[in-house]
MIMARSE-764875 format. One record per atom (N, C-alpha, C): residue in one letter; x, y, z; residue number from 1. Coordinates in nm, 3 decimals, always signed. Example, Ala and Ser with C-alpha at 12.3 -4.5 7.8 and 13.67 -1.06 7.14 Angstrom:
<pts>
<pt><rest>A</rest><u>+1.319</u><v>-0.569</v><w>+0.780</w><nr>1</nr></pt>
<pt><rest>A</rest><u>+1.230</u><v>-0.450</v><w>+0.780</w><nr>1</nr></pt>
<pt><rest>A</rest><u>+1.320</u><v>-0.330</v><w>+0.780</w><nr>1</nr></pt>
<pt><rest>S</rest><u>+1.285</u><v>-0.225</v><w>+0.708</w><nr>2</nr></pt>
<pt><rest>S</rest><u>+1.367</u><v>-0.106</v><w>+0.714</w><nr>2</nr></pt>
<pt><rest>S</rest><u>+1.290</u><v>+0.003</v><w>+0.787</w><nr>2</nr></pt>
</pts>
This chain:
<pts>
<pt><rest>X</rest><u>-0.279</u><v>+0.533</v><w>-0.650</w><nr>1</nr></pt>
<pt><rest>X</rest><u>-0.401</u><v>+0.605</v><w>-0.645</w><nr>1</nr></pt>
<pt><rest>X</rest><u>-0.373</u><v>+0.740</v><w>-0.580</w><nr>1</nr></pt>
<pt><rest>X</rest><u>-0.409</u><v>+0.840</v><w>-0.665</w><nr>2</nr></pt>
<pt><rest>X</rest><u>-0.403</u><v>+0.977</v><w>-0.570</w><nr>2</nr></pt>
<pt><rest>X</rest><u>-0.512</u><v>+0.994</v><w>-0.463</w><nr>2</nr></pt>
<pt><rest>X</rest><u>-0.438</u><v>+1.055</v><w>-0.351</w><nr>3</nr></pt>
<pt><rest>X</rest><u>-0.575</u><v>+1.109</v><w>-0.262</w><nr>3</nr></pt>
<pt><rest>X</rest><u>-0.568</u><v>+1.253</v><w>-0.231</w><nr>3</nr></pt>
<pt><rest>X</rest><u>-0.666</u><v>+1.283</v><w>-0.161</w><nr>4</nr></pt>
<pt><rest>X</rest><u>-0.683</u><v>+1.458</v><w>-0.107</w><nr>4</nr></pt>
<pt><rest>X</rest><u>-0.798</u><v>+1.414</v><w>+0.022</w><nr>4</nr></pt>
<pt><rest>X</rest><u>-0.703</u><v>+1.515</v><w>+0.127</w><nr>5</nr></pt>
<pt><rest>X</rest><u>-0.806</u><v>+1.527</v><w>+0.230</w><nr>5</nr></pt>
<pt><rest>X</rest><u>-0.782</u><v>+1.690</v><w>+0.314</w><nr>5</nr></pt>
<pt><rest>X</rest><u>-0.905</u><v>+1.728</v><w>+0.320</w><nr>6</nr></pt>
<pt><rest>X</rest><u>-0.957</u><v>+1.860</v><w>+0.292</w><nr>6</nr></pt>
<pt><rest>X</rest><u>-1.030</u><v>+1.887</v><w>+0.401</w><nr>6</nr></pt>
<pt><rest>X</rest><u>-1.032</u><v>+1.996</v><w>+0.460</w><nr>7</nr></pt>
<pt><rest>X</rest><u>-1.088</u><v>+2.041</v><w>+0.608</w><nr>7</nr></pt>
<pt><rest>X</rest><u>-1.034</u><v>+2.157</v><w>+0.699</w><nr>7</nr></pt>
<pt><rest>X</rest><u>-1.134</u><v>+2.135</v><w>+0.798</w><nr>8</nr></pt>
<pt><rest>X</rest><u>-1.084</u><v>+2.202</v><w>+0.913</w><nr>8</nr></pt>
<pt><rest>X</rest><u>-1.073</u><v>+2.142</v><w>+1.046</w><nr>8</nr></pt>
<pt><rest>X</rest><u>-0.959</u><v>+2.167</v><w>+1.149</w><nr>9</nr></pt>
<pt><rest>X</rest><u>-0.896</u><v>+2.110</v><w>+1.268</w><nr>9</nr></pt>
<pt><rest>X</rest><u>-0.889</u><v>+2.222</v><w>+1.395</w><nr>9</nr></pt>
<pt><rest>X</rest><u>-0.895</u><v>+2.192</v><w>+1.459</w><nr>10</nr></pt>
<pt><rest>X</rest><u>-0.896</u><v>+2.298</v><w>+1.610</w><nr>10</nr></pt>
<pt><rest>X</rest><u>-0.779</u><v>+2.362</v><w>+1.569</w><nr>10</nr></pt>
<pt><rest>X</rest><u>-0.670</u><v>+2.344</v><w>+1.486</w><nr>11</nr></pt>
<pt><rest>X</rest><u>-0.581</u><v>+2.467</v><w>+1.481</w><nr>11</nr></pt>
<pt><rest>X</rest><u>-0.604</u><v>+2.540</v><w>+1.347</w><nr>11</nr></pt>
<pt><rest>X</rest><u>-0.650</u><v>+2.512</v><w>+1.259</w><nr>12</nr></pt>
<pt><rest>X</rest><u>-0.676</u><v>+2.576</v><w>+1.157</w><nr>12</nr></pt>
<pt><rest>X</rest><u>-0.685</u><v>+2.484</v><w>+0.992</w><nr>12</nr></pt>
<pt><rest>X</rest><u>-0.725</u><v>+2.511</v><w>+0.902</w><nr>13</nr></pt>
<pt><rest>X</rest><u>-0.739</u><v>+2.462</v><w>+0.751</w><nr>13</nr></pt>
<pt><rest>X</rest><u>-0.588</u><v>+2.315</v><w>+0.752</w><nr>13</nr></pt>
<pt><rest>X</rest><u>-0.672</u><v>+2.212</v><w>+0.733</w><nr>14</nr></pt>
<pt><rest>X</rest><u>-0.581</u><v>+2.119</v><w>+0.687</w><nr>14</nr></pt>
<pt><rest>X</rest><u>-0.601</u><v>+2.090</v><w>+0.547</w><nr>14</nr></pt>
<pt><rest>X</rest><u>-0.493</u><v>+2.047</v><w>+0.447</w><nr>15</nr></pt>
<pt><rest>X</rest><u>-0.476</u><v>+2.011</v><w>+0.342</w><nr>15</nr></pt>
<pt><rest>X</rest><u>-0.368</u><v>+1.919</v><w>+0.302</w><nr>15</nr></pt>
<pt><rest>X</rest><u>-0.397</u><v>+1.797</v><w>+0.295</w><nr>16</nr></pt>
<pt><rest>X</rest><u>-0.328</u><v>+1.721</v><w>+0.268</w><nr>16</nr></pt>
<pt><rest>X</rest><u>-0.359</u><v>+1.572</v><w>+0.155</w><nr>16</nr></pt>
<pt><rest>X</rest><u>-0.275</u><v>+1.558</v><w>+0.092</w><nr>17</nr></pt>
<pt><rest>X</rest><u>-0.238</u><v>+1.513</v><w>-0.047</w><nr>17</nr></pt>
<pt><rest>X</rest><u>-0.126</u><v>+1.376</v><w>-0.059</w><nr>17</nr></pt>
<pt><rest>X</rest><u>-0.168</u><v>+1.287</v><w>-0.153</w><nr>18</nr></pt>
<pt><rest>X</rest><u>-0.044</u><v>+1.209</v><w>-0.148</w><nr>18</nr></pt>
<pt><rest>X</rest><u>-0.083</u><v>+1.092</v><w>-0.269</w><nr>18</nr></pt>
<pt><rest>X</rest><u>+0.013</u><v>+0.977</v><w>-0.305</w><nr>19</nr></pt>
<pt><rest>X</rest><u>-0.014</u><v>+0.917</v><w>-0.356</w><nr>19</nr></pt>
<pt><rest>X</rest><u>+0.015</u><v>+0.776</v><w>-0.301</w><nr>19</nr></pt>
<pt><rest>X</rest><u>-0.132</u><v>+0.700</v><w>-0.298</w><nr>20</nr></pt>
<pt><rest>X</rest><u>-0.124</u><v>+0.566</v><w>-0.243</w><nr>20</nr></pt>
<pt><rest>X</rest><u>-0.045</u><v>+0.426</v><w>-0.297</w><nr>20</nr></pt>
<pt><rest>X</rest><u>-0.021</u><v>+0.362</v><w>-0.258</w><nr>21</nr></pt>
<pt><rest>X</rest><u>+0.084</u><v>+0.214</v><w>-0.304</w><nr>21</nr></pt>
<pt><rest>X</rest><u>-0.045</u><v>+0.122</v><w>-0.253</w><nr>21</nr></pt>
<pt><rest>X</rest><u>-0.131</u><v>+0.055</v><w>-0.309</w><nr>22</nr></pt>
<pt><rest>X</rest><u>-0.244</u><v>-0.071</v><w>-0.231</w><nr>22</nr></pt>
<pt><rest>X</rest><u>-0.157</u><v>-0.211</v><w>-0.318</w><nr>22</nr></pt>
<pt><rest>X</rest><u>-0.164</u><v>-0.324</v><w>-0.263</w><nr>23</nr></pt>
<pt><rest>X</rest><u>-0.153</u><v>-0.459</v><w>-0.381</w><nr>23</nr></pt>
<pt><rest>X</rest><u>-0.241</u><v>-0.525</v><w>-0.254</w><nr>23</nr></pt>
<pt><rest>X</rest><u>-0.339</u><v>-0.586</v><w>-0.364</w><nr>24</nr></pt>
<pt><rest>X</rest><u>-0.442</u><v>-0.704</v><w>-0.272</w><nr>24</nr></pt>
<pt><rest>X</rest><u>-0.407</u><v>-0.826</v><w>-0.345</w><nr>24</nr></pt>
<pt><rest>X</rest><u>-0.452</u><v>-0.954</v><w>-0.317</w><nr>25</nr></pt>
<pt><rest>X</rest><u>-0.483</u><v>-1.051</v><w>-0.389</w><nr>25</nr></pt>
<pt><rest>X</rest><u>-0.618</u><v>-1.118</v><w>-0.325</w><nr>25</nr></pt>
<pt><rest>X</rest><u>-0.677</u><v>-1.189</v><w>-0.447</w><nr>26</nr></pt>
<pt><rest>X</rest><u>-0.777</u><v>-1.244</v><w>-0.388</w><nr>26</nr></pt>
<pt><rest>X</rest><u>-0.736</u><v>-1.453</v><w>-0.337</w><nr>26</nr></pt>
<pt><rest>X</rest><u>-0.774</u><v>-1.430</v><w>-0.218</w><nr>27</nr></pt>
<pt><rest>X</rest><u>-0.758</u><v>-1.586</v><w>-0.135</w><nr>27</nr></pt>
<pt><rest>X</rest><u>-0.814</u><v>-1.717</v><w>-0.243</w><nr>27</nr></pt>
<pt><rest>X</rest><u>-0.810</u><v>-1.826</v><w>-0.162</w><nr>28</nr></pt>
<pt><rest>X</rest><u>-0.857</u><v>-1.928</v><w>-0.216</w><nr>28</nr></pt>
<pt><rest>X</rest><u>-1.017</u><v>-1.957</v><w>-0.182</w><nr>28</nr></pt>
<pt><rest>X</rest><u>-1.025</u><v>-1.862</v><w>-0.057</w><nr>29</nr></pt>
<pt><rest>X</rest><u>-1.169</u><v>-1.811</v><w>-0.072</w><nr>29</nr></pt>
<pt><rest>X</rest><u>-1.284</u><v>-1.753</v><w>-0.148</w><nr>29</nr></pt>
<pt><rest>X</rest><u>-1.177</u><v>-1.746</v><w>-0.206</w><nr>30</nr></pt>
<pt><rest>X</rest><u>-1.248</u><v>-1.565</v><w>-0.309</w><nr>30</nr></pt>
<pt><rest>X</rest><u>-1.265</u><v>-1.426</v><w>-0.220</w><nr>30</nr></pt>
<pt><rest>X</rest><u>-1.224</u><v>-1.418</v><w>-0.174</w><nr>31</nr></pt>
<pt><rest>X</rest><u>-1.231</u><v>-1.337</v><w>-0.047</w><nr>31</nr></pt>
<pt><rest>X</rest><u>-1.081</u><v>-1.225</v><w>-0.078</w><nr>31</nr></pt>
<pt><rest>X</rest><u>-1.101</u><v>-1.105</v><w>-0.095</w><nr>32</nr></pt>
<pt><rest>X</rest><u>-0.935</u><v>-1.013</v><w>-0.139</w><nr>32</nr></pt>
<pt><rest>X</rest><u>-0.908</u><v>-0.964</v><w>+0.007</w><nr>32</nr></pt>
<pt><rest>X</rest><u>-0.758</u><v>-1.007</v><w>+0.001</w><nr>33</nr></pt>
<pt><rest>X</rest><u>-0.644</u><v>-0.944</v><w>+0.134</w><nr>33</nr></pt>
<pt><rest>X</rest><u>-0.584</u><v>-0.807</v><w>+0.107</w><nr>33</nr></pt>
<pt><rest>X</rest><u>-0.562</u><v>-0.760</v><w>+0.161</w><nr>34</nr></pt>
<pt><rest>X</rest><u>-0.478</u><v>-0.633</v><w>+0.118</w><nr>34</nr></pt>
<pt><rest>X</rest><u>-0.261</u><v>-0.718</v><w>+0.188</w><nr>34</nr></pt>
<pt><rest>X</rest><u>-0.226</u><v>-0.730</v><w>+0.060</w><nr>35</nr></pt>
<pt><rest>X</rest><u>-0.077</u><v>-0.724</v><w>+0.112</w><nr>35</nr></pt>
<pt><rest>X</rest><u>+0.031</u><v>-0.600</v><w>+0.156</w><nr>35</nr></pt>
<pt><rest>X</rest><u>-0.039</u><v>-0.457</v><w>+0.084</w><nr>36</nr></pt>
<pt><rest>X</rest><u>+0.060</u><v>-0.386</v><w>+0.104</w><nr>36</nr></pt>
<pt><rest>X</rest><u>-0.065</u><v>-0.261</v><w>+0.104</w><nr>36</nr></pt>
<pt><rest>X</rest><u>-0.076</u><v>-0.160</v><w>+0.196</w><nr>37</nr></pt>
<pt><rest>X</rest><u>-0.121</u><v>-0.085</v><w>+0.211</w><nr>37</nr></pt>
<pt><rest>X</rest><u>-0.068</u><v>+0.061</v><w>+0.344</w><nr>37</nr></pt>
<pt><rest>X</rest><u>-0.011</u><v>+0.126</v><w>+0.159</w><nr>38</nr></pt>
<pt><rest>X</rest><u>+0.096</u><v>+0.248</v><w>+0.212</w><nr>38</nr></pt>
<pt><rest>X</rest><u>+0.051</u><v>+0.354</v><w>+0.152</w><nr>38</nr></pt>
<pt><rest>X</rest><u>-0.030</u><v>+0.460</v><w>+0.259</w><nr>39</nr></pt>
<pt><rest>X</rest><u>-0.107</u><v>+0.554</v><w>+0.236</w><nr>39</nr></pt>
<pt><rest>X</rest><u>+0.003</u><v>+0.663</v><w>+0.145</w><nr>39</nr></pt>
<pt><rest>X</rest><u>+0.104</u><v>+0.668</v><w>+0.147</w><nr>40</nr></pt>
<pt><rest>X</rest><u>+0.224</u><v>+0.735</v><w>+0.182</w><nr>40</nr></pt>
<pt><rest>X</rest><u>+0.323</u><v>+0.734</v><w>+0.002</w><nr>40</nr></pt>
<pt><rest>X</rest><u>+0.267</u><v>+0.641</v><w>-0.054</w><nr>41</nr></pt>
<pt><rest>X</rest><u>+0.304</u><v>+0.580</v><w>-0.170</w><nr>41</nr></pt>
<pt><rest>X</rest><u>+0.489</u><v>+0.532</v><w>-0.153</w><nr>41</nr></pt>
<pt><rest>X</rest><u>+0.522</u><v>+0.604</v><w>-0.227</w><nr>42</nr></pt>
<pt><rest>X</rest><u>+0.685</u><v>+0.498</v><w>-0.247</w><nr>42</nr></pt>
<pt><rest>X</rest><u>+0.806</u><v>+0.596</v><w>-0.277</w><nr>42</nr></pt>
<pt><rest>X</rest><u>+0.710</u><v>+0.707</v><w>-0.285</w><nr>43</nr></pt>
<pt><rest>X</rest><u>+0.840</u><v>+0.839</v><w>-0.230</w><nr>43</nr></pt>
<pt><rest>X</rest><u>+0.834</u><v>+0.928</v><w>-0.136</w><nr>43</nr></pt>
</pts>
């Protein structure tokens, strides 16, 4: 999943970008886990 996050910070204009890695499964609950959650993606 691509993201973007966009703003301003006490030092000046942030801009930052990336592509996410998520894998969930759903339990025997029915209820979804997240197994892998890497904002950062895989490069």
């Amino acid at each position: 999943m691509e993201w973007a996050l966009r703003g301003s910070g006490p030092r000046g204009p942030v801009d930052l970008s990336g592509t996410a890695t998520d894998v969930a499964r759903r339990g025997p609950d029915g209820h979804w886990r997240y197994l892998i959650d890497n904002p950062f993606g895989t490069s």
